[in-house]
N, C-alpha and C positions, 0 to 999 in steps of 0.2 A: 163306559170305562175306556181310557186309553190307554193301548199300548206300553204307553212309558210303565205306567201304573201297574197296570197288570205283570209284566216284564218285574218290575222291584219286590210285588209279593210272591212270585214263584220266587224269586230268589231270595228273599227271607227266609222261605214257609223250607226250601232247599237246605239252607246255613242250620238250622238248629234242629235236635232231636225234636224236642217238645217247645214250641213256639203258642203262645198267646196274647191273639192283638185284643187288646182291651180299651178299656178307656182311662186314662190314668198311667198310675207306675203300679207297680206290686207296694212299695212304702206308701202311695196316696194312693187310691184306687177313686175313681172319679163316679162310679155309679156303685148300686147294691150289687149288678151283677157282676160286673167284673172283681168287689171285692170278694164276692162269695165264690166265684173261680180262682181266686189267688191263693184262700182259705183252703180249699182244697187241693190245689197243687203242694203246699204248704203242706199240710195235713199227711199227705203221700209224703212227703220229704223227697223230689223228684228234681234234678236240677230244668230246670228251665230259663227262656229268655221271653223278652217281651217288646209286644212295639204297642204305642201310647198311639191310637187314632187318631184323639185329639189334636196333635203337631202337625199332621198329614192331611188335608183334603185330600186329596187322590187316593191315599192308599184306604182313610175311612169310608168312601166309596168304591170304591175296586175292591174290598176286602168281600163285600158283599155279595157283587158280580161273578167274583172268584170262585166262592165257596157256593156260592148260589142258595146262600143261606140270610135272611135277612136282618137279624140284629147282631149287638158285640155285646158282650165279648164272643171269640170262634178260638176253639182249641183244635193245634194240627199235633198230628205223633209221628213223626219219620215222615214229615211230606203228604202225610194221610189226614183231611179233614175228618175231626171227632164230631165236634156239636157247640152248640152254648153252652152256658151255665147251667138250666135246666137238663139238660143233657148229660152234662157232667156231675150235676147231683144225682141222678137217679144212678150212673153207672158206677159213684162213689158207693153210694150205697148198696146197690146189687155185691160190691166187690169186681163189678167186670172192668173199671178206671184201672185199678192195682194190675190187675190180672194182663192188662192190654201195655201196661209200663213194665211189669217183668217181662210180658214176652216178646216185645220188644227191645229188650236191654237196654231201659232208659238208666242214665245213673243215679244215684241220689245225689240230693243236694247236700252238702259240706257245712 
C-alpha cells in the first residue's frame, strides 16, 4: 500500500460517522456482501456514506492494508474499524450494531 492510498482512506474513514467501503453503490450493490451490509445499514435506518472500491485500485487495496482485515465490504463508526458483513450480521442480530449506533449518536437516515 502506498502512502497516497493510505493518507485518502484515513481521510474518508475521518469525514463520515458511519463509512462503508463496499463494492458497488448502496442503489447497485456489486456483490452479496456488500448488498447484505447495505440491507442492514438500511434496516437500522442510520445515515451513512459510501465509497464504491470498484472505481479505486488503491484505495480497494489499501482498504485492506488499513483495517488489516481481508475482504469488503469493512464498516468503520466514528473512525473506528467494525467488521464485514459477517460481522455485521451477527452484531445486527445480537442487537450490539443498534446499541454501538445509539452510543455513538450516529443519526438516522431521512
Amino acid at each position: 500500500m502506498n502512502d497516497d492510498s493510505q493518507a485518502r482512506i484515513a481521510d474518508l474513514v475521518g469525514k463520515s460517522d458511519v463509512l462503508l467501503f463496499m463494492k458497488g453503490s448502496p442503489l447497485f450493490p456489486q456483490c452479496g456482501f456488500s448488498s447484505r451490509a447495505i440491507a442492514i445499514l438500511q434496516h437500522l435506518n442510520v445515515e451513512f456514506d459510501s465509497v464504491d472500491v470498484l472505481q479505486d485500485q488503491g484505495i480497494r487495496q489499501g482498504i485492506k492494508a488499513f483495517s488489516d482485515w481481508p475482504t469488503i465490504p469493512q464498516l468503520y463508526v466514528k473512525g473506528e474499524f467494525v467488521g464485514g458483513s459477517d460481522i455485521m450480521m451477527e452484531m445486527y442480530e445480537s442487537g450490539e450494531l443498534a446499541q454501538l449506533f445509539e452510543e455513538q449518536g450516529v443519526a438516522n437516515a431521512e
